[in-house]
Structure formats: structure tokens, C-alpha cells
C-alpha positions as CSV (number, residue, x, y, z in Angstrom):
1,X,0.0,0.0,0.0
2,X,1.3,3.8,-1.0
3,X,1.2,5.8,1.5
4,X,1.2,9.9,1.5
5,X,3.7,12.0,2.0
6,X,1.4,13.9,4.8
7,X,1.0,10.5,6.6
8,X,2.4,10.5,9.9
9,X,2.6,7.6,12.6
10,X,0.8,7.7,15.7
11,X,2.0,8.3,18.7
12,X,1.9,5.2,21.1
13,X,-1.3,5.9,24.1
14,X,0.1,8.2,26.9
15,X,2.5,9.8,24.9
16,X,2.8,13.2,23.4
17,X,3.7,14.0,19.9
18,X,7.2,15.4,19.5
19,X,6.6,18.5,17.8
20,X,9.8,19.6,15.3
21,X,11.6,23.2,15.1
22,X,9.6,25.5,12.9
23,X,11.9,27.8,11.1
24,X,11.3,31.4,11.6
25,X,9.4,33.2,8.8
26,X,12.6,35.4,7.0
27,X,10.1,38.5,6.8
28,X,9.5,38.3,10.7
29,X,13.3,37.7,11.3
30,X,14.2,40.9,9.4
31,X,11.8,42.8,11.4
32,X,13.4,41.7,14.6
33,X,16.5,42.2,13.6
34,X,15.5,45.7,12.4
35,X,14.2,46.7,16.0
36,X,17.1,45.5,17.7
37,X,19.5,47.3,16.0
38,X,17.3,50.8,16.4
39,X,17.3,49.5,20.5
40,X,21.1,49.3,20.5
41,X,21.6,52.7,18.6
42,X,19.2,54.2,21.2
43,X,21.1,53.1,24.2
44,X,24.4,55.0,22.2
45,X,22.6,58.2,21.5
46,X,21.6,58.1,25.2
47,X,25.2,57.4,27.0
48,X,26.6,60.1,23.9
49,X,24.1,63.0,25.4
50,X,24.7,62.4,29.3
51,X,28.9,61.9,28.5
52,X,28.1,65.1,26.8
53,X,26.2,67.0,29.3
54,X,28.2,66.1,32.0
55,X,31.8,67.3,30.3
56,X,29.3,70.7,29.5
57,X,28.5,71.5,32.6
58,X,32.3,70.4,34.2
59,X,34.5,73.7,35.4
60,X,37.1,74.8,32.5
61,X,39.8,73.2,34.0
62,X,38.9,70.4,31.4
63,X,40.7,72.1,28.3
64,X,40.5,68.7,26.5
65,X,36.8,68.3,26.3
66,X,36.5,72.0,25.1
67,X,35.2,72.2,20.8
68,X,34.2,75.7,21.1
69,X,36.4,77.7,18.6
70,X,39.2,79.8,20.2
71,X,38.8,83.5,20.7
72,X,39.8,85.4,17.7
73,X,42.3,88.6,17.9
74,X,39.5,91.0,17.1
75,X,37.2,89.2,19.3
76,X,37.2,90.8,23.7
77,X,37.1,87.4,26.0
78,X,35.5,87.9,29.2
79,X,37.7,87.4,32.1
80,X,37.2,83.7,33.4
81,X,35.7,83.3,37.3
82,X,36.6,79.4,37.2
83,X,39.2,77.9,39.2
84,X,42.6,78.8,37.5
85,X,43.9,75.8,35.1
86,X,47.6,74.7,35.0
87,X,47.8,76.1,31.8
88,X,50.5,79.3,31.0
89,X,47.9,82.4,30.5
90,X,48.2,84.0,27.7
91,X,50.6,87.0,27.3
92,X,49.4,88.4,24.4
93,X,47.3,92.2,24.9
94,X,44.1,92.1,22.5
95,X,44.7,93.8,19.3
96,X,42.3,95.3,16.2
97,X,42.6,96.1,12.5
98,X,42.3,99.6,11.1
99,X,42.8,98.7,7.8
100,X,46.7,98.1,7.0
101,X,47.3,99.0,11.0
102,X,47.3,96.6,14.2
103,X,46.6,98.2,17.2
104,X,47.8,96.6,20.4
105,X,45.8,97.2,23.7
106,X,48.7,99.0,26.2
107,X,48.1,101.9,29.0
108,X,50.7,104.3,30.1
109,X,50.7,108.0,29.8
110,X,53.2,109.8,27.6
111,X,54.0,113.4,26.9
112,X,53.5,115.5,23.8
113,X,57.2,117.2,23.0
114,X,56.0,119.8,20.7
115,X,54.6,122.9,21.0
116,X,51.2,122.1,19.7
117,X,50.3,117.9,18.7
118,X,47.4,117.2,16.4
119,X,45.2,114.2,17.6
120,X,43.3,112.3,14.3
121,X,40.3,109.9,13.9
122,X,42.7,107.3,12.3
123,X,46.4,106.7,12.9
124,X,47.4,108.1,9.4
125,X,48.2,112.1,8.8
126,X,45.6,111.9,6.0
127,X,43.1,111.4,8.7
128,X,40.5,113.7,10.2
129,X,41.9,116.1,12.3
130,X,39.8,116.0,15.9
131,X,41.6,118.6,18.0
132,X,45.0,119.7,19.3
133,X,47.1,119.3,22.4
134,X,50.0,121.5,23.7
135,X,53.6,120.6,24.3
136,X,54.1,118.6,27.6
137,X,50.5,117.5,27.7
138,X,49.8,114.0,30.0
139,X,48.0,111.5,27.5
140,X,46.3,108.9,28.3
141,X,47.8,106.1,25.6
142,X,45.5,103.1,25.4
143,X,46.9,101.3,22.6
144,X,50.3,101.5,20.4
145,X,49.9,101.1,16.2
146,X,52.0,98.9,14.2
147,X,52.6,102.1,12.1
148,X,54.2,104.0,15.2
149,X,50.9,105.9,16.1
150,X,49.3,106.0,19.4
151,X,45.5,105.6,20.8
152,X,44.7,108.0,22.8
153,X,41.5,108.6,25.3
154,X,40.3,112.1,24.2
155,X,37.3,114.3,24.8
156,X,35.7,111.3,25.6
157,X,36.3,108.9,23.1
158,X,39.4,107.9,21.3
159,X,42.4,109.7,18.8
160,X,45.0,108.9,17.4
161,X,48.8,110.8,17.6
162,X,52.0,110.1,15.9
163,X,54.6,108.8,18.0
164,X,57.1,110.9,16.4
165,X,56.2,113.7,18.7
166,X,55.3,111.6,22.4
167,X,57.3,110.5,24.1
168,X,57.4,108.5,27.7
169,X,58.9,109.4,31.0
170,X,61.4,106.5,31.4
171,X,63.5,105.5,34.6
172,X,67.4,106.3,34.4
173,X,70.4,105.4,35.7
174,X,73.5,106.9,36.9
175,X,75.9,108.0,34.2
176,X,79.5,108.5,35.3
177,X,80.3,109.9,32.1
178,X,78.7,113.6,33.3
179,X,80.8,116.1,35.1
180,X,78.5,116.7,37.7
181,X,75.2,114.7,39.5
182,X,72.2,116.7,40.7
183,X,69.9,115.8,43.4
184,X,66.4,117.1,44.1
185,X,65.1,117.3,48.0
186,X,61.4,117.8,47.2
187,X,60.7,118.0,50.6
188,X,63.6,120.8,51.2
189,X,63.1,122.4,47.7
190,X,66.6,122.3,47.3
191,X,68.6,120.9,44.2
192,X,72.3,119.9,44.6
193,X,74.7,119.6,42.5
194,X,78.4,117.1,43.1
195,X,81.5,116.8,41.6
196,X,83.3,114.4,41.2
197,X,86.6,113.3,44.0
198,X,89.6,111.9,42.6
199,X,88.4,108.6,42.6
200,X,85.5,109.8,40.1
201,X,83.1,109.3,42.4
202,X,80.2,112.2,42.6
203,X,80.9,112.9,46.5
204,X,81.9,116.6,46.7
205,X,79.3,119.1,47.1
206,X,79.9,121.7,44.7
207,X,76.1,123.9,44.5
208,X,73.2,124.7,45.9
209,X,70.1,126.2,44.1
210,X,66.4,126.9,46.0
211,X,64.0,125.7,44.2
212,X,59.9,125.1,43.3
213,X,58.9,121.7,43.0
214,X,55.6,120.5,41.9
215,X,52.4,120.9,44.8
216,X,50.8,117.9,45.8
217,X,53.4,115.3,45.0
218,X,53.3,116.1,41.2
219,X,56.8,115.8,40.6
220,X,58.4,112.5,40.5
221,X,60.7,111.2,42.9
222,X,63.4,108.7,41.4
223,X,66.1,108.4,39.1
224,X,66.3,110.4,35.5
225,X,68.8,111.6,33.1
226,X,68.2,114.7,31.3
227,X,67.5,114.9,27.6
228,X,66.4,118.4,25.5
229,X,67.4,122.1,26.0
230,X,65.4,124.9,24.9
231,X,66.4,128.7,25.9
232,X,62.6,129.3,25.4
233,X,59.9,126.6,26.2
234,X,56.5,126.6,26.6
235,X,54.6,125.3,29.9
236,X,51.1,124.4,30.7
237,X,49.3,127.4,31.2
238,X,50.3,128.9,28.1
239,X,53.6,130.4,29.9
240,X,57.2,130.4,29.3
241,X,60.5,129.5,31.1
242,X,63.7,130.4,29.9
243,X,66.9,127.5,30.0
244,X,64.6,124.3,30.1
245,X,66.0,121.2,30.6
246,X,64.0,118.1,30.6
247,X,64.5,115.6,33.1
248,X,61.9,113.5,32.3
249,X,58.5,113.5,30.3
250,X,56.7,116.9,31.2
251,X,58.9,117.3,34.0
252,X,61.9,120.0,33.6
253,X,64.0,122.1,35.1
254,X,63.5,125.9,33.9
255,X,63.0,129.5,35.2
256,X,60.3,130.9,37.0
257,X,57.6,131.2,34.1
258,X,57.0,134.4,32.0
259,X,53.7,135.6,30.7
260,X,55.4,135.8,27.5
261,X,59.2,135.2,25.8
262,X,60.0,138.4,27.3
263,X,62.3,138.7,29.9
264,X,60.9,141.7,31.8
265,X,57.3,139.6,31.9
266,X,58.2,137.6,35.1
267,X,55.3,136.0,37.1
268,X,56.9,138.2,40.0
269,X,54.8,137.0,42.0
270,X,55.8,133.1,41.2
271,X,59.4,134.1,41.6
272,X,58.7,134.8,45.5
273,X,57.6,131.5,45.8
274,X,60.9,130.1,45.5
275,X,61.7,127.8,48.4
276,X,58.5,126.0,48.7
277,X,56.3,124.1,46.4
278,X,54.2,125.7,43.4
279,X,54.9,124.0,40.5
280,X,52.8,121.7,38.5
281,X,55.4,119.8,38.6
282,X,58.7,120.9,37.0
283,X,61.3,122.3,38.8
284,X,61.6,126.2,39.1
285,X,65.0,128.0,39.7
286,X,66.2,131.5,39.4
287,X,67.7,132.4,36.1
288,X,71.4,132.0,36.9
289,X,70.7,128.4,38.3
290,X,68.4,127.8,35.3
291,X,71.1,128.9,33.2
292,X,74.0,127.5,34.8
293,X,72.3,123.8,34.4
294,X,71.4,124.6,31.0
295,X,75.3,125.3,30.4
296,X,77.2,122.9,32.3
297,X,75.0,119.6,32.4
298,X,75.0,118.0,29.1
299,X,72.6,115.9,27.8
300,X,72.5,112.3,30.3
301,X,73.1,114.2,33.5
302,X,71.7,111.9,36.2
303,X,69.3,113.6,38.5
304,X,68.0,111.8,41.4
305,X,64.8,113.1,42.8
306,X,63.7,112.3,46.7
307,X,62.2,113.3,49.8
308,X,64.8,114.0,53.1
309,X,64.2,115.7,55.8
310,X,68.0,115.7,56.7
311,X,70.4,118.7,56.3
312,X,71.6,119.1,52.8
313,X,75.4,119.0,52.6
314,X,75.4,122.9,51.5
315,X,72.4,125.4,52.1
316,X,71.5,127.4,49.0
317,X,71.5,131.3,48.9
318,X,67.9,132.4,49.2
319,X,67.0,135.0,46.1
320,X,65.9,138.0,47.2
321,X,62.1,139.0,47.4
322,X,60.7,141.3,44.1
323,X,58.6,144.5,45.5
324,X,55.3,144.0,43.4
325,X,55.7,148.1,43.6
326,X,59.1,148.1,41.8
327,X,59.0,149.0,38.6
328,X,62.1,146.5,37.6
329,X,59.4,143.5,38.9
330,X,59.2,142.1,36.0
331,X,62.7,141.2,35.5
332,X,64.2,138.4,37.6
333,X,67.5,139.7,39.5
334,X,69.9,137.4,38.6
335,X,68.8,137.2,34.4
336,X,72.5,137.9,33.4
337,X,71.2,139.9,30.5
338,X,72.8,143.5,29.6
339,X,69.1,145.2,30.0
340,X,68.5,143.7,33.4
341,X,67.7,146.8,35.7
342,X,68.6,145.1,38.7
């Protein structure tokens, strides 16, 4: 007898059938595999976005786990309140563009060195013209050009000046090449000038001058060596002082100022000031000791400015008082000129 191929034996009584392995339908399959695989990306994305918070919102200590782009040169970081890093800071002062020019962030005050300094929009002589600022001026310089300009703060907002006539008021040393050495007693208002002994050292006391240092401080104490001479120079206050020497910056020695460059225009009254402070800073002397620095210390004297209250080694003669009544007030007494009426 043929049997089928669906024919199947029985199972003996009691017994149950062994059922065989189905195979899995291959559409079904695909669909499981499909869901697994979106399960397992899932759990990635997930550990990916707290890994990613948590480096986010860790203190910046963490350099390596920063992507942000680095600050630019034109761009203005603000200042970090984290927990400093081991890292080197960063030297580097910010800079900007002006067309062709950099411009490097600094701050320091220089000193204009000609009678009158014009102040532009742009660090370029072809630039607007905002204003003007007289010889000796304090300005605020906020930022240096690559062109040799300077930023300066003015009326307000910013300029820009040529360095070619600013200059700063630099620390000296001593030079030993001088004949003489001049120090400055601001508290005694007395200038004095050595010589040097036979050993070339600067230990012999050699002149005395009374003098007018700046009110309130305003003349520098420390150490300088002299630079420009002018038999004429103009002062703040639209005033004049005969045999200028600059020391430093705005800071000179000169004459009792003049209300003009005439020498029978004395601020009398300034002149009997002599002996205490009055300046706004530079140092004021009688025309002779004006004069005799002028003539006999060349450029790179040393002059060492300080506060004492100990005896100078010499005391200096004390000028004699101008009459405001006397019609030769307007000359200082010890002007060497021929036309002096004293």
C-alpha cells in the first residue's frame, strides 16, 4: 500500500507527539532584527548626550573636552571666574585692525614734546583732524599702532597721535660719564649739584640752588637723566620758562615762568615763591641756576629726585624777594642779560 507524503505515525497511548523546530518566517526575522538594531543605537545616543552634558557642565579646568572655537584677535574674551587651570595664560594684549594698521591694547601715559600735537580719527596724517594738544600734555595712551601711532583717550572717546612727537617718562640710571650729578630734596626744595673726587666718584658738594617743586606730589621722585634744551619753552598754562632742561616726560628744570618770551614779563609774583612748592610739577629756579644747568650739564646728566628731611650738605642762597611796587618786577635779578635793571 502507498502511503502519502502527509502520513504520519501515531503516537503510542500516553505519549505526546514530538513537535519539530519551525523555522522562523525570514520576513518576521528581518523585522526583529531591524528593532534590535534601532534598540542598541538608542542606548548610544543616550550614553553620547549624558557623557556630553556632563563634560558641558564640568569647570574649565577640562581644556580637552572644550570644541568651542578659540577666541579670535578682534574678538574681547570675558575674564574667566573658574578655578585657574595649570595652563601658561596667555601674554598676548588684545589687538584690532584699522585697515593696514594693528593696534595693540597697552596703557601708560606719555608726553606730547611739541609745541602744539594734532590728535586724528585714524592713525594716518591723512586722517580727520579732531583737535590739538599742547607741548608737555599728559596722554592717556591706550593702545600702540603697528605704524608707530598711538591711541589716545580724548574728549571722551578715542584719537590717534604720531609717535614721532610723544614721548614716555622713562626710569634712568647713573651716568658717570657727566661732570656733575644733581639731586632734588622735594621735601627741602633744594637741588644739589656734586662733583666728582679723585676717585671719580660724585661725593663733593659743589652747588646749591632753591628751588619750586611740583604741589601735591606732582613731581616725580626717582632716578632720570636729562635729555632736551630749549632757551625758550612753553609750559602748561600757556607760559614760558627760559633755560629748560628736561629731566623726564613733562617734568623740567627751567626759570620761574613768563607771561610771554620776554624777559621783563616775570610772574613776579611766582618768583617769590621760590623755596617751597608751586609748580605743577617741574622744577623752578632763578635764572642763573636755570642757566647754569642749562650750560654745564649735558645731555645724560643723572638727576636723582627724593624726599629728606636731613640737612643738605650745602644750604643754598635764598633769592631775594621782588617789590610787586618796583617797577624792575618784571625782570628776575639774577637774568645775566645786559638790559637787566637790577
Amino acid at each position: 500500500m502507498e502511503f502519502s507524503q502527509s502520513y504520519k505515525k501515531r503516537p503510542a497511548p500516553g505519549k505526546r507527539p514530538r513537535r519539530g523546530k519551525r523555522p522562523l518566517d525570514p520576513k518576521k526575522r528581518n523585522i526583529l532584527i531591524a528593532v534590535a538594531a534601532l534598540l542598541v543605537a538608542a542606548v548610544f545616543v543616550t550614553i553620547g548626550l549624558v557623557v556630553h552634558s556632563r563634560r558641558a557642565a564640568s569647570p574649565a579646568g577640562g581644556d580637552e573636552f572644550q570644541t568651542a572655537a578659540p577666541v579670535t584677535e578682534s574678538q574681547t574674551a570675558a575674564p574667566a571666574t573658574e578655578a585657574p587651570t595649570t595652563e601658561a595664560p596667555t601674554t598676548e594684549a588684545p589687538t584690532q585692525a584699522i585697515g593696514d594698521v594693528t593696534v595693540t591694547d597697552m596703557q601708560t601715559t606719555m608726553y606730547s614734546n611739541v609745541v602744539t600735537l594734532n590728535v586724528r580719527a585714524a592713525p594716518s596724517a591723512d586722517s580727520a583732524k579732531l583737535g590739538m594738544v599742547g607741548q608737555d600734555q599728559a596722554l592717556s595712551v591706550t593702545g600702540r599702532c603697528s605704524n608707530g601711532w598711538y591711541r589716545i583717550a580724548y574728549n571722551g572717546g578715542v584719537g590717534y597721535v604720531s609717535g614721532k612727537y610723544v614721548e614716555e617718562a622713562p626710569g634712568g640710571k647713573q651716568n658717570d660719564d657727566a661732570p656733575y650729578l644733581l639731586h632734588v630734596n622735594r621735601q627741602q626744595n633744594i637741588v644739589t649739584v656734586y662733583a666728582k673726587d679723585a676717585n671719580g666718584d660724585y661725593t663733593v658738594p659743589y652747588k646749591a640752588m632753591l628751588c619750586s617743586v611740583g604741589t601735591d606730589g606732582k613731581t616725580p621722585t626717582g632716578t632720570y637723566n636729562t635729555t632736551d634744551k630749549y632757551t625758550w619753552r612753553l609750559l602748561s598754562g600757556n607760559v614760558y620758562g627760559q633755560y629748560a632742561t628736561r629731566i623726564t616726560g613733562h617734568i623740567l628744570f627751567h626759570s620761574v615762568p613768563y607771561f610771554t618770551q620776554d624777559k621783563s614779563d616775570l610772574e613776579y609774583e611766582e618768583y617769590n615763591k621760590l623755596g617751597q612748592a608751586a609748580s605743577l610739577g617741574c622744577i623752578r629756579l632763578t635764572v642763573e641756576d636755570a642757566k647754569w644747568i642749562y650750560d654745564n650739564c649735558p645731555k645724560g646728566t643723572t638727576v636723582v629726585i627724593y624726599d629728606s628731611a636731613e640737612a643738605e650738605p650745602l644750604t643754598p642762597p635764598t633769592p631775594a624777594k621782588i617789590d610787586v611796587n618796583d617797577s624792575r618786577r618784571g625782570w628776575d635779578p639774577t637774568d645775566p642779560d645786559a638790559n637787566n635793571p637790577w
